[in-house]
C-alpha positions as CSV (number, residue, x, y, z in Angstrom):
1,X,8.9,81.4,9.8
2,X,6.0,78.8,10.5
3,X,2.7,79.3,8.6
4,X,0.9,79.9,11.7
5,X,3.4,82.7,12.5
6,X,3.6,83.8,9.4
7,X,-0.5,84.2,9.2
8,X,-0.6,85.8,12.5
9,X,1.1,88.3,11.9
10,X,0.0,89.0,8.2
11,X,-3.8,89.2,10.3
12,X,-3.1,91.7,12.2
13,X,-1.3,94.2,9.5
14,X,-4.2,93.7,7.8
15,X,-6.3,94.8,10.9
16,X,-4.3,97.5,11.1
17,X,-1.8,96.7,13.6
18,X,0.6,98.5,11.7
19,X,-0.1,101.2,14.0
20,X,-1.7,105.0,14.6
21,X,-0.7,107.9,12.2
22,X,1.5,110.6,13.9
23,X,-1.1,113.3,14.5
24,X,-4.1,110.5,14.7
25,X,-2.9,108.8,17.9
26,X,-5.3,109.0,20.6
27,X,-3.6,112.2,22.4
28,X,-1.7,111.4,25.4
29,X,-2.3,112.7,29.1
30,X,-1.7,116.7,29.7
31,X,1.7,116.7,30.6
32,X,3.4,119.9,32.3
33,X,4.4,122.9,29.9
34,X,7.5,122.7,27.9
35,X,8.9,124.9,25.3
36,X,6.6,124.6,22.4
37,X,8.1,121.9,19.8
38,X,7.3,122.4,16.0
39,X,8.6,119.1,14.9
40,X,6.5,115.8,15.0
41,X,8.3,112.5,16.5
42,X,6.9,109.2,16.1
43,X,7.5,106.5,18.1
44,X,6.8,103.0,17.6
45,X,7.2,99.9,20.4
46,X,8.7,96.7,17.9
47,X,8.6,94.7,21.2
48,X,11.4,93.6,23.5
49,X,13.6,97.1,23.6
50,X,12.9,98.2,20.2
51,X,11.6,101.1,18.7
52,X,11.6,103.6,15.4
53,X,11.3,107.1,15.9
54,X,10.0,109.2,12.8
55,X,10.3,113.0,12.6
56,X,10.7,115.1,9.6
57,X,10.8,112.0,7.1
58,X,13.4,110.4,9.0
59,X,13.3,107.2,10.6
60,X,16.0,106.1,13.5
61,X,15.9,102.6,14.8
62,X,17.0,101.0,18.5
63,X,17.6,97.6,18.8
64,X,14.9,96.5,16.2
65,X,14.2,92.2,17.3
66,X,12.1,90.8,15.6
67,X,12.6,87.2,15.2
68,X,11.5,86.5,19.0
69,X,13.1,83.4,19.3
70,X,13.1,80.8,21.5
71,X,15.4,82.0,25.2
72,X,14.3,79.6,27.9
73,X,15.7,76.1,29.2
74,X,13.8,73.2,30.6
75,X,13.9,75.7,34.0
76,X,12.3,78.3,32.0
77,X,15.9,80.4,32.3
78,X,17.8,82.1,29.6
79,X,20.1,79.4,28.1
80,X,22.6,80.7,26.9
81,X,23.3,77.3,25.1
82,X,20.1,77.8,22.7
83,X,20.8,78.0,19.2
84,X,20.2,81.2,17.1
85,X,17.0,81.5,15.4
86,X,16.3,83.9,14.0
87,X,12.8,84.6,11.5
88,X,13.9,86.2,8.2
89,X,10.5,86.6,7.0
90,X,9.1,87.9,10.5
91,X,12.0,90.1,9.9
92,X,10.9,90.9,6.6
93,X,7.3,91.6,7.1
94,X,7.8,94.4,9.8
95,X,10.6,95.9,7.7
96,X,8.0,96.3,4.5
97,X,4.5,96.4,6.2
98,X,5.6,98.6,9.5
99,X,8.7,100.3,9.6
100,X,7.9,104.2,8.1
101,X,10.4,103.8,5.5
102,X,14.5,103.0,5.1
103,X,15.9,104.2,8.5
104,X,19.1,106.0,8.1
105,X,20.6,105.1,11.9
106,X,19.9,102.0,13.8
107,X,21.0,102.7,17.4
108,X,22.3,99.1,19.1
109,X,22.7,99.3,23.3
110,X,24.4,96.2,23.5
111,X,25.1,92.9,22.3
112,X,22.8,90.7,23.4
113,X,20.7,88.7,20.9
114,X,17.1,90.5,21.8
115,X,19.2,93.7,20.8
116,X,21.2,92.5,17.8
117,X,20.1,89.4,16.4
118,X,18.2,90.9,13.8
119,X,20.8,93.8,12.7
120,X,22.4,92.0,10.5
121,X,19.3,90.6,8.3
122,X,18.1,94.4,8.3
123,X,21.0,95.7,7.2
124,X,21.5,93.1,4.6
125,X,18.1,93.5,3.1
126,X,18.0,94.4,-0.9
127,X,15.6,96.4,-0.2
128,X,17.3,99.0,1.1
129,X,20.1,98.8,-1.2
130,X,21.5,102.1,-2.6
131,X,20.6,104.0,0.7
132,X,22.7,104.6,3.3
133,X,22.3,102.7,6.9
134,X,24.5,104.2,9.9
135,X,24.6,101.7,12.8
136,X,25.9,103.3,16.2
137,X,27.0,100.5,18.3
138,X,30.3,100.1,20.7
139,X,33.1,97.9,19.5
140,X,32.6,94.3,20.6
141,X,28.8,94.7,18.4
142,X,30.6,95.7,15.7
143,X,32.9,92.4,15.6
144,X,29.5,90.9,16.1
145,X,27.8,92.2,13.0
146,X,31.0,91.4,10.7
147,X,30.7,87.8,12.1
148,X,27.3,87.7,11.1
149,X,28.1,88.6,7.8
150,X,26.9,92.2,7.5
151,X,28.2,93.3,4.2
152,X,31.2,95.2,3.9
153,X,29.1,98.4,2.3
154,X,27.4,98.6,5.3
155,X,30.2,97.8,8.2
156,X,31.9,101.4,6.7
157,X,28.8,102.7,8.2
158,X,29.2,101.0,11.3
159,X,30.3,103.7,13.6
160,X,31.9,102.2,17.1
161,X,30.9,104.6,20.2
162,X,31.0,105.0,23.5
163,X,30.1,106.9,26.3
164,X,30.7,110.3,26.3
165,X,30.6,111.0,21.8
166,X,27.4,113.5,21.0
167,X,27.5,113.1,17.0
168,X,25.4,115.8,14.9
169,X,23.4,114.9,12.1
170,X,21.2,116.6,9.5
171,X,18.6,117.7,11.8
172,X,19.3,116.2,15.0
173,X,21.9,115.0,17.3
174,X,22.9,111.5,19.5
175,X,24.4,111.6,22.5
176,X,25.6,108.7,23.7
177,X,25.8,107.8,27.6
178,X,27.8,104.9,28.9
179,X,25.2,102.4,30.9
180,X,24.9,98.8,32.4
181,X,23.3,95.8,31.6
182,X,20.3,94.1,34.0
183,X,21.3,91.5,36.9
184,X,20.1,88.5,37.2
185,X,18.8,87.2,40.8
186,X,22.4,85.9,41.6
187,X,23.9,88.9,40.6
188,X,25.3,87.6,37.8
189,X,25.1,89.0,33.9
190,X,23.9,87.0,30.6
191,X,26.0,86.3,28.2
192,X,28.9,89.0,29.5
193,X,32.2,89.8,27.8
194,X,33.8,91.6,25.2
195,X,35.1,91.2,21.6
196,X,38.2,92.9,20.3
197,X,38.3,91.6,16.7
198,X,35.9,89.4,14.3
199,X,34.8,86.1,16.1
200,X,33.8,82.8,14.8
201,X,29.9,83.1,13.5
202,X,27.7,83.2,16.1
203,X,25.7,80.0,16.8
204,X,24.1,80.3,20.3
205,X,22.2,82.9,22.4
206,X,25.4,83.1,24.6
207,X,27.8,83.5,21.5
208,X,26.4,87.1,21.5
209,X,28.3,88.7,24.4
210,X,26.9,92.0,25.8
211,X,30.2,94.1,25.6
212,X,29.8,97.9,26.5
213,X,26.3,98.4,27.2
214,X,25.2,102.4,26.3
215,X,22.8,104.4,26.2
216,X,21.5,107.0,23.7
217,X,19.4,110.6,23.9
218,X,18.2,111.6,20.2
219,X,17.7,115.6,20.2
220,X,15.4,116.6,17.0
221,X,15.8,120.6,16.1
222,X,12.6,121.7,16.7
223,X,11.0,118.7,18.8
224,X,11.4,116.4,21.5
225,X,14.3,114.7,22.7
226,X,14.3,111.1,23.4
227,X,16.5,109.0,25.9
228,X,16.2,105.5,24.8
229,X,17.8,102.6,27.2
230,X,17.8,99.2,26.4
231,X,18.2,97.4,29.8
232,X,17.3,97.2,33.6
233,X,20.1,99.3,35.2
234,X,21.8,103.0,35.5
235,X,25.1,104.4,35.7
236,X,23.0,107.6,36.7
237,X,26.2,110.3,37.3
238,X,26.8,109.5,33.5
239,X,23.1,111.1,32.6
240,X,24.0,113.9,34.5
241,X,22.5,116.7,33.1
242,X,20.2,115.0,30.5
243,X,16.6,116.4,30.7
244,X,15.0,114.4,27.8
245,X,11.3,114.9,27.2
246,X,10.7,111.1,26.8
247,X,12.2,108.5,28.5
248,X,12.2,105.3,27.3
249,X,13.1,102.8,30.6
250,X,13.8,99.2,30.4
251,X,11.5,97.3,33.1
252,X,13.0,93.2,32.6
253,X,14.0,91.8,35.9
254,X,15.9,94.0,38.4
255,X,15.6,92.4,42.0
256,X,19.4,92.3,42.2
257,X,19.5,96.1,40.8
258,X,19.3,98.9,44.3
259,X,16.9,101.6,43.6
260,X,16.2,100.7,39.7
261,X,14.2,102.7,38.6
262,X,13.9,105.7,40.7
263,X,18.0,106.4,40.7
264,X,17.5,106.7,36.7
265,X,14.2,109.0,37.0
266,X,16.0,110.7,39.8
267,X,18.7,111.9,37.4
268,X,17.0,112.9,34.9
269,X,14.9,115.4,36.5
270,X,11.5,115.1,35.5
271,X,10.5,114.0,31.7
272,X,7.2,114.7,30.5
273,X,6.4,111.3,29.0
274,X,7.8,107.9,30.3
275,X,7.6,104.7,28.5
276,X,8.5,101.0,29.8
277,X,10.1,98.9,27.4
278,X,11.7,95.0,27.4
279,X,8.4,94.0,29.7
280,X,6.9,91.7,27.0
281,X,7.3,88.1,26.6
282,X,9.9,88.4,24.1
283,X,8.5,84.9,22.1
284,X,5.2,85.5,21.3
285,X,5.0,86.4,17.4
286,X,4.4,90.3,16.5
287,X,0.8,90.2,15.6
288,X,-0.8,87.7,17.7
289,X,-4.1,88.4,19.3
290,X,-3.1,87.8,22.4
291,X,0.0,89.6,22.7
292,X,-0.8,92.3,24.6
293,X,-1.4,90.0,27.4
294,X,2.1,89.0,27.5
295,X,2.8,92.7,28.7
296,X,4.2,92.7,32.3
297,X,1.4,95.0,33.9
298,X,3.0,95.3,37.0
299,X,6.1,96.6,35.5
300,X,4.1,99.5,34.0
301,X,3.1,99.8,37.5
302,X,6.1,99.4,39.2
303,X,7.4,102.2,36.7
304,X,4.5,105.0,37.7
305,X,5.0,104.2,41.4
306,X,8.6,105.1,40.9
307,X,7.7,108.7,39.0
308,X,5.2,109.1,41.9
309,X,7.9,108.7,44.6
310,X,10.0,111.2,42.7
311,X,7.3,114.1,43.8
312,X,7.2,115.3,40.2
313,X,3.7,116.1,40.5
314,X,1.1,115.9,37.9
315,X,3.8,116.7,34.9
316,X,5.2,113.5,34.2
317,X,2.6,110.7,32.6
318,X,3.6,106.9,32.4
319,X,2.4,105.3,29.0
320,X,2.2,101.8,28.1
321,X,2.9,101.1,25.0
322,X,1.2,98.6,22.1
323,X,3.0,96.4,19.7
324,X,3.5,97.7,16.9
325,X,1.6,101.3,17.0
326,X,3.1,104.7,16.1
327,X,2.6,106.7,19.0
328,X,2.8,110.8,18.8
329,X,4.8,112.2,21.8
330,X,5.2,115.2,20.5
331,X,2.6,116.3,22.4
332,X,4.0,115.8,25.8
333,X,6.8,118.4,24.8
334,X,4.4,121.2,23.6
335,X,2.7,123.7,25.9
């Protein structure tokens, strides 16, 4: 990490940009009535498509990247050709100054290194040793993570799923949805493929293939329930039936995508709160002043036109999210 990265971001958890207590967020919208919830979730934007969610003491992660490396060519294109980078002590400094506490699931959509990159530091950390780390993840990440030298403690808790598996835990369940990954303009996909045993270490961007892309709706006993998607794209008769409170919707390029995102709002009937993820820059260091301007605002448009089309009325809200700040959505759940 570079001084003046590692300065900017020490600035701004000093400022406070570590984020907004659960119960002293600035309350959201009015949203339409719900069963009451009695348990408090958390939710906190890490940038890219990653979040925590804290309820109950618990923290859950989804595709935590940190290290916001360097993804563009001389064209200004992902290259796949780029070599990892990733930034231990970016990594390091969310982990101890942001992150609620140990996290006892990480939840990984796919692949890709704005996804996975960082899982492996995380999981490695000493830190967190003597505390047990689930990772849910389909097969080709797993291979991924044992390349990358995850430690065999933690790959026994590397769990491979796929669409379809709805696994209970102490307090709350994950059901996991098969998805799809984002098209690019030619209609082709970054980085695709599949891994069926333990590759070579990654070096590059590309050498972290996407595999089975998923997606994931966290149900907490007494409080909201969460679907969190990583990318730009729906395989919407698999949500069938879901009817989280929150969604969480990628907005990263989907010209090549028909109908994204009303055909993944359409399915899910009408949430009370939705939140656009993977719309940021995905370089500019956690922290810096001026990353909020690196926030695609016409994809948090793009995103409430599309819940306006749906004729939900006034009982969904659309919420942009800030770096790094612990939002309470608890509310939209609640009457």
């Amino acid at each position: 990490m570079s001084q003046s990265r590692r300065s900017v971001l020490q600035g701004a958890l000093g400022a406070g940009a570590a984020g907004l207590l659960v119960g002293g967020a600035a309350p959201l919208p009015t949203a339409r009535p719900r069963a009451a919830k009695g348990v408090e979730l958390g939710m906190r934007w890490l940038g890219v498509a990653g979040w925590e969610l804290t309820f109950a003491g618990r923290s859950v992660l989804f595709d935590p990247y940190l290290s916001r490396m360097p993804y563009a060519g001389a064209d200004g294109a992902l290259d796949p050709a780029l070599p990892l980078r990733p930034d231990p002590e970016a990594v390091e400094h969310v982990a101890e100054k942001v992150l609620t506490g140990v996290p006892e699931l990480i939840l990984v959509s796919h692949g890709h290194f704005d996804h996975l990159a960082d899982v492996p530091h995380l999981l490695s950390r000493p830190g967190w040793s003597g505390r047990r780390v689930r990772t849910l993840c389909d097969g080709t990440s797993r291979h991924l993570l044992g390349a990358m030298g995850v430690p065999a403690s933690r790959m026994a808790d590397v769990v491979p799923v796929t669409g379809g598996d709805h696994l209970q835990f102490d307090g709350y369940s994950v059901e996991v949805f098969r998805s799809l990954h984002s098209r690019q303009q030619d209609y082709t996909s970054f980085a695709p493929g599949t891994r069926d045993a333990v590759p070579e270490r990654p070096r590059t961007l590309g050498d972290l293939v996407e595999g089975r892309t998923l997606a994931f709706q966290l149900s907490v006993e007494g409080g909201p329930s969460v679907l969190l998607t990583g990318t730009s794209n729906v395989a919407e008769r698999e949500l069938a039936g879901a009817r989280p409170d929150v969604a969480v919707v990628g907005m990263s390029g989907h010209e090549a995508v028909h109908g994204y995102p009303d055909r993944l709002l359409a399915a899910l009937g009408s949430p009370s709160l939705l939140l656009p993820c993977h719309h940021d820059d995905m370089v500019t260091p956690l922290g810096a002043s001026g990353i909020s301007g690196t926030v695609s605002s016409g994809a948090v448009a793009a995103l409430k036109q599309a819940a306006e089309r749906q004729a939900w009325g006034d009982g969904t809200r659309v919420l942009a999210p800030r770096h790094l700040e612990l939002l309470d959505v608890t509310a939209p759940a609640a009457t």
